[in-house]
N, C-alpha and C positions, 0 to 999 in steps of 0.2 A: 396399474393403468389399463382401462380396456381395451383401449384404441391402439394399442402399440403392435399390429398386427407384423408389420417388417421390423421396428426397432427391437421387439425380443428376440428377436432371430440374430441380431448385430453380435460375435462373440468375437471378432477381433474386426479387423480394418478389412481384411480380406472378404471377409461376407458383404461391405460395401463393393466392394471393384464387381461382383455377380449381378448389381441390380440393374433394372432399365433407365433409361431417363424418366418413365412415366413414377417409375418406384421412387426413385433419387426423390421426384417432390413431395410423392408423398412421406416418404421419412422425414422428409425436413417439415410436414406439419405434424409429426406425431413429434419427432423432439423440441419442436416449441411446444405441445400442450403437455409435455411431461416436464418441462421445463418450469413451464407457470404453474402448474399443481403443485409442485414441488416445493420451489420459493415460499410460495403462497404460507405452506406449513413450516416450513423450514430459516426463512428470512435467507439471504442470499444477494447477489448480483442479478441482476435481470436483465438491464437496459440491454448494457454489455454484451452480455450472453446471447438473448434474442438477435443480435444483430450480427452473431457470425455462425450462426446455423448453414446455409448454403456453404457456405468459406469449408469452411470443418467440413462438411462432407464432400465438397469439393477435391479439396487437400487429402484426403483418406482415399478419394477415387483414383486420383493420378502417382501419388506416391507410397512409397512402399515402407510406412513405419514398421519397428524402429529402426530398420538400418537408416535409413530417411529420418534425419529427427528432425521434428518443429517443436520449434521454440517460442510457447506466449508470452508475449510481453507481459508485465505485473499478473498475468495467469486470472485475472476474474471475468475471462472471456473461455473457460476450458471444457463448460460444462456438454457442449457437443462432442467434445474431444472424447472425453471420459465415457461417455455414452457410445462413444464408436470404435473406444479400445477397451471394452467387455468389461465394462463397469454398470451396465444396466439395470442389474439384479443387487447391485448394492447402491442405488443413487437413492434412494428414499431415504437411507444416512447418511447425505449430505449435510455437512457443518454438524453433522451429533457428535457424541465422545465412541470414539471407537471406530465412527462410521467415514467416510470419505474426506477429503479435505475440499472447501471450496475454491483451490488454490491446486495449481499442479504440485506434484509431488512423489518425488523416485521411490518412496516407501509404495505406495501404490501400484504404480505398474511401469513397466518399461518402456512403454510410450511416453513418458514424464521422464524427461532426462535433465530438468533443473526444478528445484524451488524456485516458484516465482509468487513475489507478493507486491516488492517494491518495483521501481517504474524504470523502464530505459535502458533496460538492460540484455534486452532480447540480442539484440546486434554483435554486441560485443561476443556473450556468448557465443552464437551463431556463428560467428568469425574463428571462434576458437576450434570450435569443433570443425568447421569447413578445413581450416589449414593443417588441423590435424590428418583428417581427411587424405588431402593431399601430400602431405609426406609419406603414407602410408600408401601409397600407389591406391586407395579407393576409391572405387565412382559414386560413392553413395551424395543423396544432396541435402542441405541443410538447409530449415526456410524457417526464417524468424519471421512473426504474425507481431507488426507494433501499429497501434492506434494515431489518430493525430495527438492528441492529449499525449501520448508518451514522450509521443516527439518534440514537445517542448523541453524535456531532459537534455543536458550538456552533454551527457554519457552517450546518447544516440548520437548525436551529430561526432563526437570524437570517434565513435566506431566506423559509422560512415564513412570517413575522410580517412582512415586507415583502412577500411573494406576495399576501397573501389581504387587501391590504388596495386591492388593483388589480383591474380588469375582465381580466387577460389569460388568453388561451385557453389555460391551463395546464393539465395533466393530471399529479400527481402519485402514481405507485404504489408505494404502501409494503409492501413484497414480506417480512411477516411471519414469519419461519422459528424464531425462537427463543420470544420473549416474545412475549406479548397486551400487545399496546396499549392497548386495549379490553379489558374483561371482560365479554363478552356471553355469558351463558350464558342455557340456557334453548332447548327447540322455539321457541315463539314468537318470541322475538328472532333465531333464525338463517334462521327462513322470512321475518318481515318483511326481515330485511338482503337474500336472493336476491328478494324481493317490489323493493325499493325500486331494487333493479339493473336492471331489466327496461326496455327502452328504453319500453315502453304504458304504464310506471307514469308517465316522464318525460311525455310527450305525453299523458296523458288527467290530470297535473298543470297541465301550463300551459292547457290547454282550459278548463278549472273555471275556474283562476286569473282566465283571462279572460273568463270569462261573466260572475264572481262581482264584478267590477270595473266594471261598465259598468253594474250596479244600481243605480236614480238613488237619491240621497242616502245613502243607504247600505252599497253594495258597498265602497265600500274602505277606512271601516271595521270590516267585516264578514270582510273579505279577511284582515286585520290579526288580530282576532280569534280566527279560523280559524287560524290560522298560529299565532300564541301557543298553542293548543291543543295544534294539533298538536306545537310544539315541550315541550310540560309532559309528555304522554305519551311523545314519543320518548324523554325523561331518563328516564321511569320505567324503559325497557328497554337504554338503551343510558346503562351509568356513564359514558362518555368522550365529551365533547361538545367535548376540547381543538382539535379541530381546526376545528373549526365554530367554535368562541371564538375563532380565529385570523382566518373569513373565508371559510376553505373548505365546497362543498360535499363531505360526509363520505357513501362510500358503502361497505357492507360492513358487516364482515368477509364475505368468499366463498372459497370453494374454489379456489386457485389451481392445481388439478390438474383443473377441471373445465372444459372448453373450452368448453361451451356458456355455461354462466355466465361465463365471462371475456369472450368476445365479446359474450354480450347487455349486460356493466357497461361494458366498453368502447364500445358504440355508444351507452350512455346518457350516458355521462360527455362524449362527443360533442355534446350538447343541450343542456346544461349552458352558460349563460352567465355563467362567470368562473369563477375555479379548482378543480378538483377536486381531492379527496384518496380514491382505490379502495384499501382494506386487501385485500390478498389473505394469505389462509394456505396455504402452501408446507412443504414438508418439506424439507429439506437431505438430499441426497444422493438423491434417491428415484430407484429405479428400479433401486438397485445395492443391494444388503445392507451388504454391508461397508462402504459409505459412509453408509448410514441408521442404521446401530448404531454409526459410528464418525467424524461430522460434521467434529469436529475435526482429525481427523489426516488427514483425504481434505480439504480445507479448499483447503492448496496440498500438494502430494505428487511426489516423485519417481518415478519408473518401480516397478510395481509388476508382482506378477503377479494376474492377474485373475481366477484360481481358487480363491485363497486369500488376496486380498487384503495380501498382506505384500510391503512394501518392499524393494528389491535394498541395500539401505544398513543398517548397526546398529552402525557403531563411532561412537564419542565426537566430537563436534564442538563448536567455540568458543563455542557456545550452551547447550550442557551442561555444558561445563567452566565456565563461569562460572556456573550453578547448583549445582553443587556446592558450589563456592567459596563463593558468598555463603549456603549452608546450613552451612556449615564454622563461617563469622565470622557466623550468628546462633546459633548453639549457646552461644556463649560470649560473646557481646554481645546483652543483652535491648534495646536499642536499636536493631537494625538492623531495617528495613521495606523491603519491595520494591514498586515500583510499575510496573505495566504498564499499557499503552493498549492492551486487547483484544489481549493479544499472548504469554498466559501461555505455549504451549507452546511459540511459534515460539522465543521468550526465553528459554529453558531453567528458567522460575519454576514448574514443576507441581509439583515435589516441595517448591517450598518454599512454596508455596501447601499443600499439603497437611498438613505439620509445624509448618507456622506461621500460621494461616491469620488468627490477632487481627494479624497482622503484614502482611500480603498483602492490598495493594487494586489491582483492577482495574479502574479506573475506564471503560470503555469506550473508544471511540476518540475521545479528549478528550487531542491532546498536551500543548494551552498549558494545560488545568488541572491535568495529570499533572506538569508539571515547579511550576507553582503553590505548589500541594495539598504536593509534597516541601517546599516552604519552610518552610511553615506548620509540618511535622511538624521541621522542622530546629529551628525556633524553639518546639517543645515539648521539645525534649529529646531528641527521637530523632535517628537515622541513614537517612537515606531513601535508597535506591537507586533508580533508575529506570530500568528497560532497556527501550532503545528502540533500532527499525531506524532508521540511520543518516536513512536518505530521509526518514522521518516525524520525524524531529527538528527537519528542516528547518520545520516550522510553527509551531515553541515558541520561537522564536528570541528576540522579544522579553519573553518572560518567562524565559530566561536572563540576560539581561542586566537585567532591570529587578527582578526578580523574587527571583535565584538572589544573582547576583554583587554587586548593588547593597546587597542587603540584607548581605550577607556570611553568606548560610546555608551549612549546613555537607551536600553533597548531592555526591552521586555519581551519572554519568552512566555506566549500562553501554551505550555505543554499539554496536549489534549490526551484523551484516553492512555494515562499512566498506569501501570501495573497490568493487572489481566486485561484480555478486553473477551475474552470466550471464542464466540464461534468462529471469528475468523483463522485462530491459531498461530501457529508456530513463527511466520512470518510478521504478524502485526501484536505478538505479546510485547507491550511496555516496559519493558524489565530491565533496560540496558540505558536508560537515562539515567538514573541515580548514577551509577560509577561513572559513565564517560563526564557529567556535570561537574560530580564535584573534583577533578583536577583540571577544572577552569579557575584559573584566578580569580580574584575579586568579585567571584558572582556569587549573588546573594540566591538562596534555593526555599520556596516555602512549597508544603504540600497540603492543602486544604484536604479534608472531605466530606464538608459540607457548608452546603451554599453562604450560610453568615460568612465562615469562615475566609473562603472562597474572596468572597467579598472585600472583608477585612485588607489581607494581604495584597489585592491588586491594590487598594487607597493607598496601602505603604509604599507597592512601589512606584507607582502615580507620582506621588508626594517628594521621590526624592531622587537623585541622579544617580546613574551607574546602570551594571547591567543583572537583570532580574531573569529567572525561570522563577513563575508560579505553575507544580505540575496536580493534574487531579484525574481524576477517575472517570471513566465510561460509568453512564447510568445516572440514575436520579439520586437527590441528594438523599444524607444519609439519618436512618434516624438513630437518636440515643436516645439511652435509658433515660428513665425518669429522675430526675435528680441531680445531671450530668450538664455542663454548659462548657464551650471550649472559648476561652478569653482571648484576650485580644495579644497576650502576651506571648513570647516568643516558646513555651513550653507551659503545660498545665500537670501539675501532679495531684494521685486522687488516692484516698486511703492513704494517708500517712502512715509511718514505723509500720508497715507490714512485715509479716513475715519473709518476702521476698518481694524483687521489683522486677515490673514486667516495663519495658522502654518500646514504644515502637511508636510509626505516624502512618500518615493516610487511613485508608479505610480499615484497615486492622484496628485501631483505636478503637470505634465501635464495638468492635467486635467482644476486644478485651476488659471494657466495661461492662457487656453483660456477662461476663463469663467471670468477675470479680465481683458482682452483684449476689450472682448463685453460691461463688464459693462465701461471702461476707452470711450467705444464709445460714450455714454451716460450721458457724464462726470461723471461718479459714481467713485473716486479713491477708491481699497482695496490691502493695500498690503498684498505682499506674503512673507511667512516665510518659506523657504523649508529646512528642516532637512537633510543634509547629512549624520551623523553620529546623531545616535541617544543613544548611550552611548560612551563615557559621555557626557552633550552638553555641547557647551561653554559658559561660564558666560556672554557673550557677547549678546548670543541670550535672555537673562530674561530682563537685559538693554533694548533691543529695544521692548519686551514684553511691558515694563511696561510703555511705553510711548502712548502702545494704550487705550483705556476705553471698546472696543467693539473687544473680540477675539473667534475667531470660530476653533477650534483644531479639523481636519480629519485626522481617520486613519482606514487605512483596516486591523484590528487588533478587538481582540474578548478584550473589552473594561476594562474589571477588571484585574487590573494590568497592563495596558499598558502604554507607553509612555506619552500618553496625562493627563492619572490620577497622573502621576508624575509630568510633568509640572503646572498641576494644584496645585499641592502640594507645587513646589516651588516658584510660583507665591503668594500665598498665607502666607508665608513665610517671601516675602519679602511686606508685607502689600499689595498686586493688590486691588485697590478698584473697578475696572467694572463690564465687563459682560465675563463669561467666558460660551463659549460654547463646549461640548466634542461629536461629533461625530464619532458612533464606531459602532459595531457588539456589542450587549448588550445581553451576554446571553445566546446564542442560538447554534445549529447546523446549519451550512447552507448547503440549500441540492442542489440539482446538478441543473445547468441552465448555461449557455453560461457567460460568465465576465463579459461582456459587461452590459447583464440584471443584473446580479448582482450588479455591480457598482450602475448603476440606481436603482435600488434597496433598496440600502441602503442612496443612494442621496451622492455617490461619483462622479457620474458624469459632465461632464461640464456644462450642462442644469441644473442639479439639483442645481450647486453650485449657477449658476449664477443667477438663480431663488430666490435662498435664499437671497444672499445679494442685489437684486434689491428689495425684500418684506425690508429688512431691512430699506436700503437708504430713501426708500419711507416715510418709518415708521417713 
């Protein structure tokens, strides 16, 4: 970047606290325009990001990471952060393989003291470490940075209501961008709110306090008195006292584009003995147009151009096609409802939010009451759908099972972006819904990976009662070889009496058709056993199992308790005397890199496969 006159100079937090306030603005326009150049190439968070630039430098001016940690909420607000704790010279590998995460992360650098991806969790944390903190006789302070959006999470409000009822040095900023918390309108109430931020108002409060206390027989309570007062008027100006009824000192609402104000509420909320809660208002996306007119879509974004703000991408993807789908089957079923956890467009639900909208709840980023709330609607007569990213499902776990399948409601799971999903990484890889799914009772599991098929399976489970996960893949639908059609039946096998059987679903099926097309060139036969539904299978598929000696089982699933260790199970069972082989994800985090390399990676792709069984053949 040319422009980065101060920002290349940023090599920790420290080189911020030397600058002027004339400097402080202009850094925060050079890390917005390295910010959108960036994205722009990169795909990334934006909205997000642009709207806590001031914040981030703010917080870096008054406090003193890392003994000072901040904590970002779900983390795709960090890219100032990273930028101001001497990641500058490595941010142009944001989201590549190798290169930075778009997400905080302790691998990285010691200013990132949690993984964050999913939502709500800033507090809690925060809390932890604060009381840590203070057992350890430390003054250091802890400030968790959460959004309104997060704060629709049950986890924040449980943290909150155990925060504020403790002395810890806790500093909670609630980075307001969509909805007022508060509804303070009025002059008066927005100059008392910058009045009450000012660190003089803090210090010339406790001074009084303590004059007005040491008044023989009287002062304290007279102190009491005073305070009851004061707090009858502040209700008069300020509707929201929720956080103060929690324990918190409540400061704000302020301008979170205004640095002076953010530094003066930051050094006050510093004085402050026992927890804060600073309301900043923020604008999403600010500082780019097309991102301020257009929050949601620049939210997360693939590579754009920066002129004109439009996407290098516009054909149909597995997020779309199942919005269609399910606008298809409410056209004709006044019972079907869609439910999302803050996730309408990434979900492909806009349009059916818009045609159906008594039918469309978005309950916020609330998964365990989104999978809930479908029950409820299952046991009124309706059809609930619920699409959700794979990763975030991971939190509703126990209201599947206690909730969903116990009850025998009758609910559909549209699992979104299953197995890799690339750039984002480590946090939002798909890999952990196969095992937690299938020891859910009586739920039926199918994994399309491709749009017919896709298709196919939502009619099935449309069609009939009980509770459904249909899960599929991030990206456009998939192509196969020439020659190859996947049926409507619950498993297809291809190449008969091969030499060996290769078993696996989702997009790896693809995969292993052309990779048994190359070796058939070769005369190497290996059939294919592609899983359509992967709970329950059919007794049919262990039958044709057991007539091979030599079976290779891929899956893009994190390997302990998955599909394949089950098959292996019932193969075993029924006496298999061969070779069983389980390729999986064993173990691990996988962290951020393109599909594609991942695939390759782990030796799901077609070179890989076909590699293996031509070592085999040979063999």
């Amino acid at each position: 970047m040319d422009n980065a006159d101060l920002l290349s100079k940023i090599k920790s937090p420290s080189d911020v606290k030397k600058l002027s306030k004339s400097e402080l603005s202009n850094l925060c326009a050079e890390i917005r325009l390295l910010m959108i150049e960036t994205v722009s190439q990169n795909g990334g968070h934006l909205s997000s990001n642009l709207g806590v630039v001031e914040l981030s430098v703010a917080l870096h001016k008054v406090f003193n990471s890392p003994n000072d940690k901040i904590i970002w909420d779900v983390g795709h607000q960090v890219y100032a952060h990273k930028l101001l704790t001497g990641r500058y010279n490595k941010f142009n590998t944001l989201r590549t393989e190798g290169g930075i995460s778009g997400f905080s992360s302790p691998e990285e650098s010691e200013h990132d003291i949690f993984y964050s991806g999913h939502s709500s969790t800033s507090v809690s944390s925060a809390l932890g470490v604060a009381l840590s903190n203070a057992i350890k006789g430390k003054k250091d302070y802890t400030i968790a940075v959460i959004g309104d959006g997060a704060l629709t999470g049950g986890l924040a409000y449980e943290a909150l209501n155990n925060a504020g009822r403790t002395k810890a040095r806790l500093i909670v900023i609630l980075n307001d961008n969509k909805m007022s918390i508060s509804e303070n309108v009025g002059s008066m109430a927005r100059y008392l709110a910058v009045i009450r931020s000012k660190p003089e108002y803090f210090r010339l409060k406790a001074k009084t306090e303590s004059v007005i206390n040491k008044i023989p027989l009287i002062g304290k309570s007279l102190s009491k008195e005073i305070f009851n007062l004061k707090t009858r008027l502040k209700n008069r100006l300020y509707k929201s006292t929720f956080f103060e009824d929690l324990g918190f000192r409540y400061m704000g609402p302020i301008d979170g584009h205004n640095l002076d104000q953010l530094i003066e509420a930051l050094e006050s909320a510093k004085l402050v003995k026992g927890p804060v809660l600073l309301h900043i208002n923020t604008v999403k996306g600010k500082g780019y147009n097309f991102a301020e007119q257009s929050p949601s879509e620049f939210h997360g974004i693939s590579k754009f151009n920066i002129n004109n703000g439009e996407t290098n991408f516009g054909s149909e993807n597995f997020s779309s096609c199942f919005g269609s789908i399910i606008c298809e089957q409410a056209e004709i079923d006044n019972s079907i409802c869609a439910i999302t956890a803050a996730m309408a467009l990434g979900t492909g639900l806009k349009d059916f939010s818009e045609k159906f909208p008594n039918r469309f709840f978005d309950v916020g980023i609330a998964e365990e009451h989104a999978i809930t709330f479908a029950s409820g609607l299952s046991k009124g007569g309706m059809k609930p759908v619920v699409a959700i990213y794979s990763t975030f499902l991971q939190r509703a776990y126990d209201q599947l099972i206690h909730d969903c399948s116990l009850q025998n409601a009758n609910v559909i799971i549209a699992v979104d972006r299953a197995g890799f999903v690339g750039e984002d990484g480590v946090t939002h890889q798909g890999l952990f819904d196969v095992p937690m799914l299938l020891t859910v009772p009586n739920i039926q599991i199918y994994s399309p990976f491709t749009f017919k098929r896709m298709k196919i399976d939502f009619d099935d489970a449309f069609s009939h009662n009980g509770l459904f996960a249909v899960r599929y893949p991030r990206g456009n639908d998939t192509v196969l070889p020439e020659g190859y059609e996947i049926s409507d039946r619950d498993y297809d096998l291809f190449n008969e009496n091969g030499e060996a059987l290769i078993v696996t679903y989702g997009r790896i099926s693809a995969e292993a058709m052309f990779a048994i097309d190359k070796l058939k060139e070769e005369n190497k036969i290996v059939s294919l056993l592609v899983l359509n539904k992967i709970k329950p299978i059919s007794k049919d598929v262990f039958n044709i199992a057991l007539t091979y000696k030599n079976i290779v089982f891929y899956e893009e699933s994190e390997k302990t308790g998955s599909v394949g260790m089950n098959f292996a199970e019932c193969l075993a069972e029924k006496n298999f005397k061969g070779n069983f082989e389980h390729i999986a994800v064993t173990d691990e985090f996988v962290h951020h890199a393109s599909v594609s390399s991942l695939m390759k990676k782990f030796g799901f792709d077609r070179d890989s496969i076909y590699n293996k069984f031509s070592e085999k053949t040979n063999g």
